[in-house]
C-alpha positions as a printed Julia matrix, in Angstrom:
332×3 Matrix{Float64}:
 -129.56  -107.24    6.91
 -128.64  -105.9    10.58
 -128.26  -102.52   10.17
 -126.36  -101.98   13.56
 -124.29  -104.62   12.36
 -123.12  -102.67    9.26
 -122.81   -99.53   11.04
 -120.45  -101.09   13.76
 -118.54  -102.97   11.15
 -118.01   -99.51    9.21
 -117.3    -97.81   12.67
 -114.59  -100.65   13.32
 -113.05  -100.44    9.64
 -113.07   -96.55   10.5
 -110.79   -97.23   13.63
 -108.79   -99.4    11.81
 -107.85   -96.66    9.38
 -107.04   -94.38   12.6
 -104.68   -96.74   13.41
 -103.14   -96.73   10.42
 -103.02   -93.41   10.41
 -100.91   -93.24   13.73
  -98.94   -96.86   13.26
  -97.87   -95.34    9.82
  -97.52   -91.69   10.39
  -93.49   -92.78   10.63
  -93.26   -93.93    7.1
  -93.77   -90.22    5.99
  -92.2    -88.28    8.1
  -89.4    -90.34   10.27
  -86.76   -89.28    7.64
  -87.49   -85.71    7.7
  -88.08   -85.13   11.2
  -84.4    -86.88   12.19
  -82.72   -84.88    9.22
  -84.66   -81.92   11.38
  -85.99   -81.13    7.67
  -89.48   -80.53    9.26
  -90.22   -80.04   12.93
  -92.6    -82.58   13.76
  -95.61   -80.9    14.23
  -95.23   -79.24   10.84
  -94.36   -83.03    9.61
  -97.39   -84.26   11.13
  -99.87   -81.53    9.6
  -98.21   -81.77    6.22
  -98.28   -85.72    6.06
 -102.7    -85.56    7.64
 -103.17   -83.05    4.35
 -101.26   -85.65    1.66
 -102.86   -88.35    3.19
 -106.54   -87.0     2.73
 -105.63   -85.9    -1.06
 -103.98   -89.14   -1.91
 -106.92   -90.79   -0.69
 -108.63   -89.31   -4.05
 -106.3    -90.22   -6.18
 -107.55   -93.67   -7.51
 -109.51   -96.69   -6.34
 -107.44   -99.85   -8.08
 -106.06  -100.74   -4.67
 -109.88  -100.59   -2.89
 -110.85  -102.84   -5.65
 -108.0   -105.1    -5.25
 -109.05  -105.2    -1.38
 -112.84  -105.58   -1.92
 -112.69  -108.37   -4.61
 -109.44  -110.01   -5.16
 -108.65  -111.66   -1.54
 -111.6   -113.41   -0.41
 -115.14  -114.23   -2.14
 -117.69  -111.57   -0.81
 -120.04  -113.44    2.37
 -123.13  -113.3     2.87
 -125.39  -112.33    5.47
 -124.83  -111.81    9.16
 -121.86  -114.24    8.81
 -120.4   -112.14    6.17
 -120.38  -109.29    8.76
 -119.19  -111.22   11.5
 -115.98  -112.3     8.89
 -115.02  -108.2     8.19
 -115.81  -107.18   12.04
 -113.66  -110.13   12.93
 -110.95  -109.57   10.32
 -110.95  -106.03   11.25
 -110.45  -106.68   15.15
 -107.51  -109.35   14.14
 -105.82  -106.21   12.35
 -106.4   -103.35   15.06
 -104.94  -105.84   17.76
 -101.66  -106.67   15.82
 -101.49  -102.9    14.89
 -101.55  -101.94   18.57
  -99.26  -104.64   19.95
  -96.79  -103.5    17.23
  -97.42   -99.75   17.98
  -96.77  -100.26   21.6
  -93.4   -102.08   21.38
  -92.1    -99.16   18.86
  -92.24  -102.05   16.28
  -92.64  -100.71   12.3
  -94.62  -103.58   10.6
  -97.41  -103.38    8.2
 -100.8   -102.43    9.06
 -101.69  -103.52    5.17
 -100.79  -107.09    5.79
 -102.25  -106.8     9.39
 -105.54  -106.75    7.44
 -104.75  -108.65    4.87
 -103.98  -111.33    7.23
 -107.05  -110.39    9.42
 -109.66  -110.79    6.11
 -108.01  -114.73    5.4
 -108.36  -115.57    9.36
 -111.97  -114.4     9.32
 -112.36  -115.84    6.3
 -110.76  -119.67    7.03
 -112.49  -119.55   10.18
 -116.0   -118.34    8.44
 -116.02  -120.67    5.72
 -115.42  -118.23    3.26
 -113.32  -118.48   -0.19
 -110.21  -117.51    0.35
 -108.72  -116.75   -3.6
 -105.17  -117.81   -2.63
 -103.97  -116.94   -6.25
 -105.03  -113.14   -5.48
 -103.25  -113.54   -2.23
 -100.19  -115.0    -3.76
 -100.02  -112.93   -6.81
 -101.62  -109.6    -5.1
  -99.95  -109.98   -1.33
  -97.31  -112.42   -1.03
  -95.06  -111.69   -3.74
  -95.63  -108.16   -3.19
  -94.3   -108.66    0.72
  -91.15  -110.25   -0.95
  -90.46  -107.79   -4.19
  -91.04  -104.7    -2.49
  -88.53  -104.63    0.1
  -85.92  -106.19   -2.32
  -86.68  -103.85   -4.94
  -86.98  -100.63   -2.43
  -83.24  -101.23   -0.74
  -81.97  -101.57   -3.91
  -83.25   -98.83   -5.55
  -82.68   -96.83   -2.59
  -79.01   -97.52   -2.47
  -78.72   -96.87   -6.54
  -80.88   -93.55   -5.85
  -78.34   -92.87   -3.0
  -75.26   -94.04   -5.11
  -76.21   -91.56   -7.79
  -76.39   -88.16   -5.67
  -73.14   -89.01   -4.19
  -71.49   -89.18   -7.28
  -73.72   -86.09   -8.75
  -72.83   -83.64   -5.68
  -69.32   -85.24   -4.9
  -67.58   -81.64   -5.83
  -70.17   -79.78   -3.97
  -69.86   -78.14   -0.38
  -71.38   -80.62    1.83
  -72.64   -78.49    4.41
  -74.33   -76.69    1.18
  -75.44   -79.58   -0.08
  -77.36   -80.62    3.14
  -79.11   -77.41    3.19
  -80.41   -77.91   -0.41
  -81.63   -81.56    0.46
  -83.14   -80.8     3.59
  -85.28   -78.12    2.18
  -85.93   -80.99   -0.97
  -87.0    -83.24    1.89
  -90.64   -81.06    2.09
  -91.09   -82.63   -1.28
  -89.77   -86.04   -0.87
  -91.96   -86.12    2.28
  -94.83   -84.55    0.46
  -94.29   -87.46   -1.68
  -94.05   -90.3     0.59
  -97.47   -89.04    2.62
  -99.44   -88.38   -0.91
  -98.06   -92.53   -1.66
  -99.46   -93.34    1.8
 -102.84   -91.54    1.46
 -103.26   -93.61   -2.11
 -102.28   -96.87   -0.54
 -103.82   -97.33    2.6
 -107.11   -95.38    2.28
 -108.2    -97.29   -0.02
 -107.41  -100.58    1.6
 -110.4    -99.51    4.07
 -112.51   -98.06    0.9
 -112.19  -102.15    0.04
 -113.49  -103.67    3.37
 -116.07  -100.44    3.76
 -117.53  -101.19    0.29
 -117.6   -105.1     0.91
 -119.5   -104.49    3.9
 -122.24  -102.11    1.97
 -122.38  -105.01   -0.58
 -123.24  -107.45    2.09
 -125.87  -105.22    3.7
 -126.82  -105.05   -0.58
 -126.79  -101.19    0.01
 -124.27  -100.99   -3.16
 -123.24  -102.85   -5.73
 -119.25  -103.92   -7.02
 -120.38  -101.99  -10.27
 -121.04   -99.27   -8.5
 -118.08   -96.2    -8.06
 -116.75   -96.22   -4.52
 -119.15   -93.79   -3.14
 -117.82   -90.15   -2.07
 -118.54   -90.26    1.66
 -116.68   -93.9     1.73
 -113.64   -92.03    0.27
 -113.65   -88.51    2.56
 -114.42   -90.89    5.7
 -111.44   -92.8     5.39
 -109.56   -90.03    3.89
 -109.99   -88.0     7.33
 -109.43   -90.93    9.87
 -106.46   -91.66    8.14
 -105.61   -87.83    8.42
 -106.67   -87.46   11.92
 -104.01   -91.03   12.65
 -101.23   -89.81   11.06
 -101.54   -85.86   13.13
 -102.22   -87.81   16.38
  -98.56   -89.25   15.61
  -97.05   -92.49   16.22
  -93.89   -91.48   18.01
  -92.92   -94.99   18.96
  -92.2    -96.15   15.51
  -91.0    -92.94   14.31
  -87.61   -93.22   16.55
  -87.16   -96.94   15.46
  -87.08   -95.54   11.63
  -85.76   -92.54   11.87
  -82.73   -93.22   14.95
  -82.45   -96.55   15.47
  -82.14   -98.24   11.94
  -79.19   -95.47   10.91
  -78.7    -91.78   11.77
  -80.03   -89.86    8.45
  -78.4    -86.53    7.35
  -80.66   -85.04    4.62
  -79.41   -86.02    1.43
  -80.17   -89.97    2.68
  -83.77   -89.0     3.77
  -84.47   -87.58    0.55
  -82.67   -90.52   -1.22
  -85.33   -93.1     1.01
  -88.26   -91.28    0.82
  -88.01   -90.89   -3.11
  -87.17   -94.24   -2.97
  -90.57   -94.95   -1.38
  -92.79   -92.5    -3.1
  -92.02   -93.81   -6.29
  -92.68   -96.9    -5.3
  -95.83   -96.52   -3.94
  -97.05   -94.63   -6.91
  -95.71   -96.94   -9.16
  -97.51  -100.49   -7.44
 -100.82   -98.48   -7.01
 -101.44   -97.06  -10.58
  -99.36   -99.64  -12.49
 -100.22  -102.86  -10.61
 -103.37  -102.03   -8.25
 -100.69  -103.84   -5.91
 -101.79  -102.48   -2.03
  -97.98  -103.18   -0.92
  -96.67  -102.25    2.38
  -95.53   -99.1     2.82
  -93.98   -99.81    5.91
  -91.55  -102.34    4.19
  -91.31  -100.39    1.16
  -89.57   -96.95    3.47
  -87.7    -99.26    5.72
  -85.85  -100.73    3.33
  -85.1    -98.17    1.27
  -83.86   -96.73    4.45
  -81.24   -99.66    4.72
  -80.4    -99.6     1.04
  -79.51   -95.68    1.53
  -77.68   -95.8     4.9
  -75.89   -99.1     3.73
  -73.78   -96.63    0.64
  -72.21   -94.85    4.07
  -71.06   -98.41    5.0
  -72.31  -101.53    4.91
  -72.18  -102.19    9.04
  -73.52   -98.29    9.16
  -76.65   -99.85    9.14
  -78.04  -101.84   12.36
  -78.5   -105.0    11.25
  -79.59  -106.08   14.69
  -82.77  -103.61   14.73
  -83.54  -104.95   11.07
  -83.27  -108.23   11.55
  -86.56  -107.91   14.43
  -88.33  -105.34   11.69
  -88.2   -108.16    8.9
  -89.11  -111.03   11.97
  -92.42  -109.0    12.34
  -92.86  -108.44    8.81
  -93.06  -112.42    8.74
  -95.38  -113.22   11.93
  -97.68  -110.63   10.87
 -100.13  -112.18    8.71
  -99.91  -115.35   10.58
 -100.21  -113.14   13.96
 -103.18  -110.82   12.42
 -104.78  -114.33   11.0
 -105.4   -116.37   14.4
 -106.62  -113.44   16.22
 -109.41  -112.94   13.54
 -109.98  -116.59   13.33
 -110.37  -116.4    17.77
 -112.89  -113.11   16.94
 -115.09  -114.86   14.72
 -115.83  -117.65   16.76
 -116.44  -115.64   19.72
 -118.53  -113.33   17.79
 -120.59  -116.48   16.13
 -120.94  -118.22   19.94
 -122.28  -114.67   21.17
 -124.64  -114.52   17.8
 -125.52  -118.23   19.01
């Protein structure tokens, strides 16, 4: 096996976890820095620390990644399928990045490894994609917008005789938590998704085996990219969730990102489920802000999230499948 070839895949799946880092630096922090719970520096360093320890937390979700999607390739070809699939999701996470638009870098990839894959020849185990993936992409957002209205629902009626300027204070200083929460969630999720495609491309290169524990400098090298994404910031998305959906006081940005932490934490250890956490905070977002009123929420600005929640596996797919053939006519 190629050994440059390995090394640039890793380098590539490396980047790709940077730009997770800064696409989905918003899902942590968006609440907390439009509550002005955290200013966003502070946000920023706080959600790069969660991040790296999350990324320690478990490896259900790399194995998920790593086995349960496609069968494993072999050879130069197999390479050629994860660089590919890995250029498919950077792309859509930079198009999406640019126009300020919060969709998931976890089914950028996802989408990314079934291009490459369809286009490679490669298994794709559509049951693992259906049962691990699609459903997931449905549930998720369902069950985070309603829980995140019942979560909101239940501290209005718990702190509906208390001062509500005091009652902001005390939530906004709760936030830290809630958005200690949401970035710890993050860290387990989406770290790992690269610990999948890292350790499919050492089993490739037969450097390591799927027996074998996900070794330590896999975890800490995707544990700091992620860490160094999410400080660089991703500013764009950040005032789409944390303006433009609804304008959050405190008590419903601790509401969402509860909503979301629990959520994540639940799907990772439970399920080994690598959902989105992108649709996961955004709609607990709408489920909160919609207890103020049901037209508080900007249905307008959801309705194009959701849109791009749907095109991007399809969008993340063909621009793998385009990368793998001009990587195989250039290996020609």
């Amino acid at each position: 096996m190629d050994t440059f070839a390995l090394v640039v895949t890793i380098g590539v799946a490396l980047f790709f976890t940077y730009t997770n880092g800064f696409h989905d630096s918003a899902n942590a922090i968006a609440t907390s820095v439009s509550t002005r719970a955290l200013t966003p520096r502070a946000a920023l360093a706080m959600a790069a620390v969660m991040n790296l320890a999350g990324a320690f937390l478990g490896s259900g979700v790399a194995k998920t990644v790593s086995e349960g999607l496609i069968s494993t390739p072999e050879g130069s070809k197999g390479m050629g399928i994860l660089f590919a699939a890995l250029v498919g999701a950077i792309a859509w996470n930079l198009i999406t990045w640019y126009f300020g638009l919060p969709s998931s870098s976890s089914h950028a990839l996802f989408g990314g490894m079934v291009g490459a894959a369809l286009a490679g020849g490669t298994t794709v185990y559509w049951s693992g994609v259906l049962e691990k993936i699609v459903i997931p992409m449905f549930v998720s957002p369902v069950v985070g917008l309603v829980i995140g209205y019942l979560v909101m629902t239940a501290i209005l009626w718990l702190f509906r005789r208390t001062n509500p300027h005091k009652a902001k204070r005390g939530f906004r200083i709760a936030q830290t938590v809630s958005a200690a929460g949401m970035a710890l969630g993050h860290g387990l999720q989406d770290a790992q998704k690269t610990m999948g495609i890292v350790v499919m491309a050492l089993v490739i290169a037969d450097v390591e085996d799927y027996s074998d524990p996900i070794p330590v400098w896999v975890k800490i090298a995707c544990a700091l990219m992620l860490s160094l994404g999410t400080y660089a910031g991703g500013w764009r998305i950040m005032r789409t969730l944390g303006r433009k959906i609804i304008e959050l006081d405190p008590p419903q940005g601790f509401a969402a990102e509860a909503t979301g932490a629990s959520i994540m934490f639940t799907t990772a250890f439970l399920f080994h489920a690598p959902i989105s956490t992108t649709h996961v905070i955004t709609s607990a977002i709408m489920g909160v802000g919609a207890t103020k009123r049901v037209n508080a929420v900007r249905w307008g600005v959801a309705k194009n999230i959701i849109l791009g929640w749907f095109i991007t596996m399809p969008a993340a797919a063909l621009v793998a499948a385009v990368s793998f053939w001009i990587v195989n006519l250039v290996a020609l």
